[in-house]
C-alpha positions as a printed Julia matrix, in Angstrom:
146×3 Matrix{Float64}:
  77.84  104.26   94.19
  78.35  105.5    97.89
  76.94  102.77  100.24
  76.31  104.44  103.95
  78.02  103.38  107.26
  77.0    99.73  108.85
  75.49  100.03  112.44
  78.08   98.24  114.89
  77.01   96.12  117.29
  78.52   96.64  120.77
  81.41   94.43  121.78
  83.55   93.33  124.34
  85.96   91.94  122.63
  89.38   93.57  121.72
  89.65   91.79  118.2
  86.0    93.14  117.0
  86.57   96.53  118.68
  89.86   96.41  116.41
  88.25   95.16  113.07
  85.62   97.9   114.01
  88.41  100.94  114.34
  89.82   99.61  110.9
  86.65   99.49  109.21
  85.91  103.31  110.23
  88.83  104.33  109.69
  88.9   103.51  106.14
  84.79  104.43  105.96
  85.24  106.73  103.39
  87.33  105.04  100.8
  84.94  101.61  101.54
  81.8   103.64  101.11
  82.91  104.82   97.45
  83.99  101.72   96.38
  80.84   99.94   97.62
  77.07   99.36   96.43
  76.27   98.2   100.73
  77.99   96.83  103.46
  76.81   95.53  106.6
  77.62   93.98  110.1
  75.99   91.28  111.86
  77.11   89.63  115.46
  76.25   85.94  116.5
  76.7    84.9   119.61
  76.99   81.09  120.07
  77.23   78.8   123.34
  80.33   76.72  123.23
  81.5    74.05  125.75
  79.65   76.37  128.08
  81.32   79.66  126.91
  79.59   82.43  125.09
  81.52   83.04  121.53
  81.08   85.76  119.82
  81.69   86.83  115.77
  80.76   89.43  113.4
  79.93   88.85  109.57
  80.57   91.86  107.55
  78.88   91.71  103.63
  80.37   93.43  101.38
  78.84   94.14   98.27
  80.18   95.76   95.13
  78.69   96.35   91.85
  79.65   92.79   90.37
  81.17   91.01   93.41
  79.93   89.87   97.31
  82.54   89.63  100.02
  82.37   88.01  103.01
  84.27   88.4   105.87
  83.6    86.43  109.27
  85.74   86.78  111.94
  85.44   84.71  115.92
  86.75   86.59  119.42
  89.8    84.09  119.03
  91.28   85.76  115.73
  89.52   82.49  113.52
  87.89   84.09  110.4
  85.99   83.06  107.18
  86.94   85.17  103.98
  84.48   84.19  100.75
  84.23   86.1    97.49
  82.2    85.55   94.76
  82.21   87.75   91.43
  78.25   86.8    89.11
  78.15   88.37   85.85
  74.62   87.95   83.32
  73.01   86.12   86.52
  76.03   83.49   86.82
  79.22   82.68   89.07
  82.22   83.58   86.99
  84.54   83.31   89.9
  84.26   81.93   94.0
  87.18   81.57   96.72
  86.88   81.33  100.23
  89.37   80.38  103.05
  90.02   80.43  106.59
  92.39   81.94  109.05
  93.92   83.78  111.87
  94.7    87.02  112.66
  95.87   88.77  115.65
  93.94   92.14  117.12
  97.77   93.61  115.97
  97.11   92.69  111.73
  93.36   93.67  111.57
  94.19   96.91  109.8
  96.52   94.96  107.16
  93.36   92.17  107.07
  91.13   95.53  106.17
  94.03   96.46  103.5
  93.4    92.82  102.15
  89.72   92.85  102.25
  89.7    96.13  100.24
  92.42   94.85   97.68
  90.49   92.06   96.92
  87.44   94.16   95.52
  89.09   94.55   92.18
  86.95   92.69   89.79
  88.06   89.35   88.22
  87.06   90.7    84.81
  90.07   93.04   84.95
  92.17   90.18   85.63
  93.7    87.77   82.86
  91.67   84.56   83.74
  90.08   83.28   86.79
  92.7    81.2    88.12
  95.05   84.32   87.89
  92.08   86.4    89.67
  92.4    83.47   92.75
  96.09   83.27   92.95
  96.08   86.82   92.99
  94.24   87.31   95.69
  95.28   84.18   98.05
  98.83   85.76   97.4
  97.16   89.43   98.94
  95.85   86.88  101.82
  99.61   85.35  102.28
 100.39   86.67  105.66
  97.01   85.1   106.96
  98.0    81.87  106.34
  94.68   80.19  104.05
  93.91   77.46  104.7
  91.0    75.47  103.68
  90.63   76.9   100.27
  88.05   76.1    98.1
  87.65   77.66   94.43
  84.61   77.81   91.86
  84.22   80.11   88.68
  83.55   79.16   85.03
């Protein structure tokens, strides 16, 4: 299962150019551990100022993550783990990170990939990875699973 690189969009600012370095520079260990993986921007008018974020999909074998992150550090973190065409296990939070911590949110995102199944029970698979999340703060957290 090698998925191949994302196109990028182009970006002007300095926390998506980070989360962009990051991503590269761990392309090789994300494309081995991944089935596809993909980037989209949206830009959105705001009180009269352009805003811009990036979603980046992640998709493994068993599990979708999700990973939306805003030009102010804001971002969106869901996973979702099916198994026999049901949810066995959902979380999703938001944040903040500064353009300094987008490598250790990359080191998160890639941490969290490890499958609930190999965990002891779902609510230990969601602690688990809110406590891999710690330094970011989650708040907003919502959970779903069998």
């Amino acid at each position: 299962m090698t998925a191949r690189l994302p196109t990028w969009p182009p970006t002007a600012s300095p926390i998506l150019g980070e989360l962009r370095r990051a991503l590269c520079s761990r392309s090789k260990a994300l494309r081995h551990r991944l089935a596809h993986w993909d980037c989209a921007q949206q830009l959105d008018e705001v009180d009269g100022r352009t805003t811009e974020s990036w979603t980046v999909d992640f998709h493994t074998h068993r599990a979708t993550l999700l990973l939306r992150l805003w030009d102010d550090g804001v971002f969106w973190f869901s996973t979702r783990e099916t198994a026999a065409h049901r949810t066995i296990f959902e979380l999703s939070f938001h944040g903040n990170v500064r353009p300094d911590r987008v490598p250790e949110l990359v080191r998160a995102i890639e941490a969290s990939f490890t499958p609930a199944s190999v965990r002891k029970t779902v609510d230990a698979a969601q602690e688990q990875i809110l406590q891999l999340w710690a330094d970011f703060e989650p708040k907003e957290i919502q959970r779903g699973g069998r």
